[in-house]
C-alpha positions as CSV (number, residue, x, y, z in Angstrom):
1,X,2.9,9.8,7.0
2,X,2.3,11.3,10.6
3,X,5.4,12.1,12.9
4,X,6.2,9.3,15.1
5,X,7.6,10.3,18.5
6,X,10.5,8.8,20.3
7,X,9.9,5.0,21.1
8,X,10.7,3.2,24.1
9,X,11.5,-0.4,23.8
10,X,11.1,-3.8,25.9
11,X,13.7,-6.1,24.2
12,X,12.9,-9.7,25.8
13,X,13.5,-13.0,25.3
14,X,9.8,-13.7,25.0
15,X,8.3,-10.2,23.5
16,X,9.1,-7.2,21.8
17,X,7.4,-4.4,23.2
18,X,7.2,-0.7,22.0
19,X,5.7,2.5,23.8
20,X,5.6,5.7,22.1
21,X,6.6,8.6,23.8
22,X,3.2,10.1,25.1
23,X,0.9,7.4,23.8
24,X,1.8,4.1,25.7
25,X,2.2,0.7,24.1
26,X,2.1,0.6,20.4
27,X,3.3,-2.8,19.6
28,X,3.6,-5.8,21.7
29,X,5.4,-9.1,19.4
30,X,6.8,-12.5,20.2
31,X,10.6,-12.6,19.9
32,X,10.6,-15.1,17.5
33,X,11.1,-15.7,13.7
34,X,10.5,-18.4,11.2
35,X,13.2,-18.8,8.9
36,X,14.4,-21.4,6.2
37,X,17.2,-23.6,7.0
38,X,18.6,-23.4,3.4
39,X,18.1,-19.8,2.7
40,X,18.3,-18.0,6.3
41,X,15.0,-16.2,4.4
42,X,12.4,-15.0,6.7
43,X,9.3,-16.4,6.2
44,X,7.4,-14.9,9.0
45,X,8.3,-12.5,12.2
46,X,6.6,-11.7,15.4
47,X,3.0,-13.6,15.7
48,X,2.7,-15.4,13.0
49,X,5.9,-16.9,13.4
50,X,5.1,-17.6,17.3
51,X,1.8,-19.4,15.6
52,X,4.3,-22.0,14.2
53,X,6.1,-23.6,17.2
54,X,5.6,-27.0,17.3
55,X,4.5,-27.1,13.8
56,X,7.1,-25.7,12.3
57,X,7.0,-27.7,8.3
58,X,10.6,-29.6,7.3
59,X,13.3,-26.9,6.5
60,X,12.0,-24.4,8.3
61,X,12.7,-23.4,12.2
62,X,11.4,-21.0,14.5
63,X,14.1,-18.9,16.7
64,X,14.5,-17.2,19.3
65,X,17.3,-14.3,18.8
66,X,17.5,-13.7,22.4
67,X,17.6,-16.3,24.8
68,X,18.2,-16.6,28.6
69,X,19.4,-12.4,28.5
70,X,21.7,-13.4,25.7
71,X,21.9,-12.6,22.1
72,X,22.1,-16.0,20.1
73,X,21.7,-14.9,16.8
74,X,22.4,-11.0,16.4
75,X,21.4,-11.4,12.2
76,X,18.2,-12.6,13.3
77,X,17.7,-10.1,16.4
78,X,18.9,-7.1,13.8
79,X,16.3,-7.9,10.8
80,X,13.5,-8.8,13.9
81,X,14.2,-5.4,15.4
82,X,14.2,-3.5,12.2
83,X,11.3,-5.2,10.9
84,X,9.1,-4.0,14.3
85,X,10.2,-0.4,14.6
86,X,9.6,0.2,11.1
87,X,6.0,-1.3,11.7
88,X,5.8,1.2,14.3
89,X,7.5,4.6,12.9
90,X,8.0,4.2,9.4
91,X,10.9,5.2,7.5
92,X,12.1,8.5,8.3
93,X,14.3,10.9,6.3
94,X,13.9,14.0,8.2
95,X,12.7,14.1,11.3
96,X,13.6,10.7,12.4
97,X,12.6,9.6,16.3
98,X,14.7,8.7,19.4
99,X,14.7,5.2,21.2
100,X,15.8,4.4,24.4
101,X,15.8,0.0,24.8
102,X,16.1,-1.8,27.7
103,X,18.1,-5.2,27.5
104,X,19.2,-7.9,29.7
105,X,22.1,-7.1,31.6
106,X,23.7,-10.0,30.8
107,X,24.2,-8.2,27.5
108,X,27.7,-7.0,26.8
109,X,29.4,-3.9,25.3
110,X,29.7,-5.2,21.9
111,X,26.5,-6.5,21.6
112,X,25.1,-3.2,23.0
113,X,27.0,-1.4,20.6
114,X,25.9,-3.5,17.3
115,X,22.4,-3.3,18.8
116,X,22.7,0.8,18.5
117,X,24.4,0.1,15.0
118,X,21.5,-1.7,13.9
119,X,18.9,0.3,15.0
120,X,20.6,3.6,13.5
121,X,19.7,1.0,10.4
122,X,16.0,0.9,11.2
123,X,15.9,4.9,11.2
124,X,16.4,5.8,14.2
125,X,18.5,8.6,14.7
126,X,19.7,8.2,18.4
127,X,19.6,5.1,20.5
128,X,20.1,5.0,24.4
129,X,20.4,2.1,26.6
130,X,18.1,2.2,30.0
131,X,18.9,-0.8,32.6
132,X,15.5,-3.2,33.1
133,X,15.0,-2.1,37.1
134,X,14.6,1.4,36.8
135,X,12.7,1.0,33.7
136,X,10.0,-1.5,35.0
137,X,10.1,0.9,38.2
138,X,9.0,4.2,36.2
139,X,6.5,2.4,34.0
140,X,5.0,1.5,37.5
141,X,5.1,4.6,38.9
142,X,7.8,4.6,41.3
143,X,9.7,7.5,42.1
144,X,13.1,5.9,41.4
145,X,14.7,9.3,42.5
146,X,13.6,9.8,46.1
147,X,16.2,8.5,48.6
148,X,13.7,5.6,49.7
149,X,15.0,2.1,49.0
150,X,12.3,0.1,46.7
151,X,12.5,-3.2,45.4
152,X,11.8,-4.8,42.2
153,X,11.3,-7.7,40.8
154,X,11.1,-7.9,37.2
155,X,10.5,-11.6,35.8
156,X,10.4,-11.9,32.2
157,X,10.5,-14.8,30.1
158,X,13.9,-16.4,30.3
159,X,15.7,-13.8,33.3
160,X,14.2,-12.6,36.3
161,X,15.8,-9.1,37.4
162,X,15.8,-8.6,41.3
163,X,17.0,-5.1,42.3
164,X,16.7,-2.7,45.3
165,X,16.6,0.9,43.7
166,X,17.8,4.1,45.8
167,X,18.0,8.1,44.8
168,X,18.1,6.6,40.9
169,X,20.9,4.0,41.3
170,X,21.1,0.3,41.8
171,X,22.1,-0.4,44.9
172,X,22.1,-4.2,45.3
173,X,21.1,-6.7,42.0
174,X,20.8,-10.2,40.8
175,X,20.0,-11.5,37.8
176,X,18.4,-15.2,38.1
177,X,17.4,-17.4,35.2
178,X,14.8,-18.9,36.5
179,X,11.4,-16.3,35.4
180,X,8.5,-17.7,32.7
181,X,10.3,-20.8,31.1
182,X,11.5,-22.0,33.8
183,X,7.7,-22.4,35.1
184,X,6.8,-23.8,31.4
185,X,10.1,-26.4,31.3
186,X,9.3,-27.4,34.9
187,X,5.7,-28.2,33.5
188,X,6.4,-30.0,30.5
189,X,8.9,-32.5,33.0
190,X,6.5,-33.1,35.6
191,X,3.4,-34.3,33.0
192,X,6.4,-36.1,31.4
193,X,6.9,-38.0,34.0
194,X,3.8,-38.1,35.9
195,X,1.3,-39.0,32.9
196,X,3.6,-40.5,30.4
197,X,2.8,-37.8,28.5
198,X,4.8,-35.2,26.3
199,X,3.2,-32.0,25.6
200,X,4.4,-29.0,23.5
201,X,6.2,-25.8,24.8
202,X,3.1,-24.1,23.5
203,X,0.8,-26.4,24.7
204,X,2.2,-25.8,28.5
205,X,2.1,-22.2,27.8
206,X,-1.6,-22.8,27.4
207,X,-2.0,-24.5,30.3
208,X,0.4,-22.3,32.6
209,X,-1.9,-19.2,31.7
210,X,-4.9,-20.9,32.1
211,X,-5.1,-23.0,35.2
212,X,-1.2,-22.7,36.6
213,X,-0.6,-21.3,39.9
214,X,2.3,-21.7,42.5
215,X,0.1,-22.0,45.7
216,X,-0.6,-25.8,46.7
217,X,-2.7,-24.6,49.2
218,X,-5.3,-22.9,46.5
219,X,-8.8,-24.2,47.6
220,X,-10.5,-23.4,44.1
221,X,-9.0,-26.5,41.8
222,X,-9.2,-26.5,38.3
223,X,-8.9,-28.2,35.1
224,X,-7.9,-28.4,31.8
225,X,-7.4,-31.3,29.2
226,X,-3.8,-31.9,27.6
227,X,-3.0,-33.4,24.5
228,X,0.3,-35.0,23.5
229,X,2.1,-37.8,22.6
230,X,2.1,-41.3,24.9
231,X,5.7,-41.9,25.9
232,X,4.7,-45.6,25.9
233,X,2.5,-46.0,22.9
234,X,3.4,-42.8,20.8
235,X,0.4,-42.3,19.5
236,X,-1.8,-39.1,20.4
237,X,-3.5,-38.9,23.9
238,X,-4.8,-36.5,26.1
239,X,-5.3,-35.8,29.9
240,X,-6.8,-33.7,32.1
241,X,-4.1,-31.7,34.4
242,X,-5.2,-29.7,37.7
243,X,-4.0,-26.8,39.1
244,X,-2.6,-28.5,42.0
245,X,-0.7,-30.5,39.3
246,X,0.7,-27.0,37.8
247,X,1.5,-26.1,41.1
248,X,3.6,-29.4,42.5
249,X,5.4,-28.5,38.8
250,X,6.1,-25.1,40.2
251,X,8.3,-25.7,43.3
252,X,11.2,-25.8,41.8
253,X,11.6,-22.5,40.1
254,X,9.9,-20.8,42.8
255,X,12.1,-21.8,45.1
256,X,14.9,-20.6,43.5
257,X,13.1,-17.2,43.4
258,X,12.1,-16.8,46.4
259,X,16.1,-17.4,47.6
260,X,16.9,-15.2,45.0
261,X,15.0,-12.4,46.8
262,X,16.5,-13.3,50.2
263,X,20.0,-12.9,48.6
264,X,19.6,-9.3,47.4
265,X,17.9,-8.4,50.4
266,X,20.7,-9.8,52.6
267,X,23.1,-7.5,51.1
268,X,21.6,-4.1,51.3
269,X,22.4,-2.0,54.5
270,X,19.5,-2.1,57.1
271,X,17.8,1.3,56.3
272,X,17.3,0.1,53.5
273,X,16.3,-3.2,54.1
274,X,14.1,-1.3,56.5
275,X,12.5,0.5,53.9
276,X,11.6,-2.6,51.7
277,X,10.2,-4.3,54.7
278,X,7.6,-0.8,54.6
279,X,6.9,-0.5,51.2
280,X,7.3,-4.2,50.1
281,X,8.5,-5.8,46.8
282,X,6.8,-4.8,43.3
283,X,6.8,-7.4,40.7
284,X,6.6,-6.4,37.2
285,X,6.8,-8.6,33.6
286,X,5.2,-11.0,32.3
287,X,5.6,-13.8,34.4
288,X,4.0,-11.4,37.7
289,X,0.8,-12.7,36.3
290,X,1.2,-16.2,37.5
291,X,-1.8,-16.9,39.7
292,X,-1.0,-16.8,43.1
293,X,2.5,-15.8,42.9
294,X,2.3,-12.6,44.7
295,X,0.9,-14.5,47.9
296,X,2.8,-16.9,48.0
297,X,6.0,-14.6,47.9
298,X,4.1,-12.5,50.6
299,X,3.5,-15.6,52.8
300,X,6.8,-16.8,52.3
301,X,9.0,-13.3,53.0
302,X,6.8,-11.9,55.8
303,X,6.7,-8.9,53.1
304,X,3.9,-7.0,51.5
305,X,3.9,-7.8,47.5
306,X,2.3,-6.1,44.8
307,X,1.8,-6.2,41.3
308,X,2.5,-3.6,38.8
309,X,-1.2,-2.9,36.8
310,X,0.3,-4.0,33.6
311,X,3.4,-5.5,34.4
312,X,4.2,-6.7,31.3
313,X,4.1,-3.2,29.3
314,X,6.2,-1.7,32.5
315,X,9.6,-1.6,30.9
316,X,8.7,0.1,27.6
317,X,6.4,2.4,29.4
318,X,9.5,3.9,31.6
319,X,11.6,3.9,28.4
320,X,9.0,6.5,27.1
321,X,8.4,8.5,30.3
322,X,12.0,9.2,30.1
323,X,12.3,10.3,26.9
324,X,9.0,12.7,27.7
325,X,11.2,13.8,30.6
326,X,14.7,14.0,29.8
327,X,15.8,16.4,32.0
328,X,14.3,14.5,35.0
329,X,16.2,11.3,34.4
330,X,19.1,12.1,32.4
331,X,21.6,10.5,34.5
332,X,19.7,7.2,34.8
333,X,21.0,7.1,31.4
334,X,24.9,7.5,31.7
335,X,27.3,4.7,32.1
336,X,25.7,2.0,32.8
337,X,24.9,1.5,36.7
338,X,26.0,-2.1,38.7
339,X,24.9,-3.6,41.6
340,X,27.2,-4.3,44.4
């Protein structure tokens, strides 16, 4: 088999995503397994396993080791973890590669330790922990090390990471849980309750990637049939949702974004709260690709926005641009860096 280089990996709640260290992303999986209630056996990981929500058969359930930046099932996470970077390199008796992973904050010592444990398990011969900001900033090409306050807003599936980055350091962070399924919960609710109608977390995934944006003042309205069950008949109907629907779903959550973003911003000293107002706010991860998201927090904060070119592959891309440039960023990955 072929060397593998070092790998740079995106642990999320939602994906799993791996970079290799001058090739870019390798792998990109659903955080999820299938697994047999009895047993604890796997039946399927990644994908296929994402291809069974909702229709999972009796006995079996589909999990989600990490959920809202926390490690639920560490077991599952391990042999999920294992399973993907072995896709990826192979096992390695000589030569094995490096990995540096980024991980919710929310993650604690132990946990990040037993993550390490279990990827020296996977064959990985050194792993090194890189905080979510200043990964999702390199990927996107931001010179984290210049003295020039930037912020970024990383919103994955179940946290959304809101930092102001200066000379390489956090300067000012909060962590919020509203990001992705927050904006797929809110959706499920309001059809609930405006149509009678209960659709599955799959189904509004569907429909949140599809038609969903958070501006209500979109011109261009769209639509897109649901099917579900009738709350009053339970039996199977379906019915046509607009965008304008997806977007009156929406409030909610981005309102508690957009005051999450005045919070950080209110605690960073005026230079750089200066410098933001300049440069504006990047938004990387998944859940940057909502439709109209970056104009409406534009609108809303008097502040230019942009979006990272592939914001979901951010993180593990800066994982592997600082393991191809150590030297560069070696103290980004010391003890690990809190904001006030």
């Amino acid at each position: 088999m072929a060397s593998v280089e070092d790998i740079g990996i995106d642990l999320g709640s939602s994906n799993v995503i791996i970079a290799e260290r001058g090739k870019g992303v390798v792998m990109n999986e659903p955080a999820v397994l299938a697994v047999n209630h009895d047993t604890r056996n796997i039946i399927s990981i990644g994908l296929e396993a994402y291809k069974m929500i909702g229709r999972e058969p009796g006995g079996i359930s589909v999990v989600r080791p990490l959920q809202k930046g926390t490690i639920q099932d560490f077991d599952m996470l391990s042999i999920m973890l294992n399973y993907l970077v072995v896709r990826v390199s192979g096992k390695h008796f000589f030569n094995r590669p490096r990995a540096l992973i980024s991980i919710s904050a929310t993650a604690n010592e132990i946990e990040k330790r037993q993550l390490i444990l279990g990827m020296l398990e996977s064959g990985v011969r050194r792993t090194q922990i890189l905080e979510r900001p200043l990964a999702a900033a390199l990927g996107a090409g931001i010179p984290v090390n210049e003295v020039t306050g930037r912020m970024v807003v990383d919103i994955g599936g179940a946290t959304t990471d809101i930092a102001v980055i200066s000379s390489g350091e956090i300067m000012a962070r909060s962590i919020l849980d509203t990001a992705g399924d927050a904006f797929t919960d809110a959706l499920i609710r309001y059809i609930r309750l405006k149509h009678n109608l209960l659709i599955g977390w799959r189904t509004a995934e569907d429909l949140k990637s599809a038609i969903g944006t958070v501006d209500l003042q979109e011109q261009n309205v769209l639509t897109l049939p649901a099917a579900g069950r009738n709350l009053v008949s339970g039996l199977p109907r379906q019915a046509d949702i607009t965008s304008v629907e997806c977007a009156e779903a929406a409030e909610e959550p981005l309102h508690a974004l957009i005051e999450g973003l005045h919070s950080v911003i209110e605690r960073i000293p005026a230079e750089l709260a200066n410098d933001v107002f300049d440069d504006g706010i990047l938004l990387t991860g998944g859940g940057a690709q909502l439709r109209s998201l970056r104009e409406v927090i534009e609108r809303e904060m008097q502040i230019p926005v942009f979006v990272a070119d592939h914001p979901q592959e951010c993180i593990a891309l800066g994982c592997a641009l600082v393991l191809e440039r150590p030297g560069e960023y070696a103290r980004m990955l010391g003890e690990a860096r809190r904001g006030r």
